[in-house]
N, C-alpha and C positions, 0 to 999 in steps of 0.2 A: 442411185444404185451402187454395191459396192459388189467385188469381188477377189478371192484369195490367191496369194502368188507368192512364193515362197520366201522366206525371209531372207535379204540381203545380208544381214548381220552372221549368221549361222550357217545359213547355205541351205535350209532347211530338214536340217538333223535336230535341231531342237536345243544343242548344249552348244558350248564352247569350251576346246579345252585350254586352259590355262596353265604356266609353269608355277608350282609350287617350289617355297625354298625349302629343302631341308636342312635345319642349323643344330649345330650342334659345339657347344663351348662356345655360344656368340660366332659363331663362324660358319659361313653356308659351304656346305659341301657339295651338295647337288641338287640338281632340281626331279621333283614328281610330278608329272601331267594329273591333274586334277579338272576333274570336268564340273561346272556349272551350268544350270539353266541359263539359255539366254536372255537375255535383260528385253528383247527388239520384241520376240515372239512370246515371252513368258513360256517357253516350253516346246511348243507346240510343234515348232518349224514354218508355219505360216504365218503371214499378217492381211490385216484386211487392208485393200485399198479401193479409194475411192475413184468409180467414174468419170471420167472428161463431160461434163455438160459441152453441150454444143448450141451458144448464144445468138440467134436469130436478130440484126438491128435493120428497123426499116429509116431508111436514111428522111433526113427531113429535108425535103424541096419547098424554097416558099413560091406560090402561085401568082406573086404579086396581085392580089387581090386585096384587100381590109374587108375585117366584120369587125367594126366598133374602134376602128382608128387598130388593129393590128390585124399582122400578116395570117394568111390562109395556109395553110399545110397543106400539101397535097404529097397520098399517102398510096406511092405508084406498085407499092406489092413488092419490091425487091428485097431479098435475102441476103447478106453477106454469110459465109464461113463455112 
């Protein structure tokens, strides 16, 4: 399952602005704020993120028992996480 949460890159405005040089005779004079699409969002202001799975392990106890010269598992229901 995923769901949207605003882009960290942008802040979720969607652009970034950037300083532009403006030259003139090979020589920067000043800069223009020039805005671009953000690169993280494509635009948008949002991005998708994915889920935390939450991994269920049932631990393995051996029973010291054998079925066929190996050990018996026994499978006591416990959950970790």
């Amino acid at each position: 399952m995923a769901h949207a949460e605003k882009c960290p890159v942008c802040g979720g405005i969607g652009v970034r602005i950037v300083p532009c040089p403006v030259v003139e005779d090979t020589s920067i004079i000043s800069y223009v704020d020039t805005t671009i699409n953000c690169h993280s969002c494509g635009g948008t202001g949002w991005v998708t993120v994915q889920d935390e799975q939450a991994y269920y392990a049932t631990p393995y106890y051996d029973s010291g028992e054998t079925a066929g010269g190996f050990s018996v598992p026994i499978d006591r229901g416990i959950s970790t996480g």
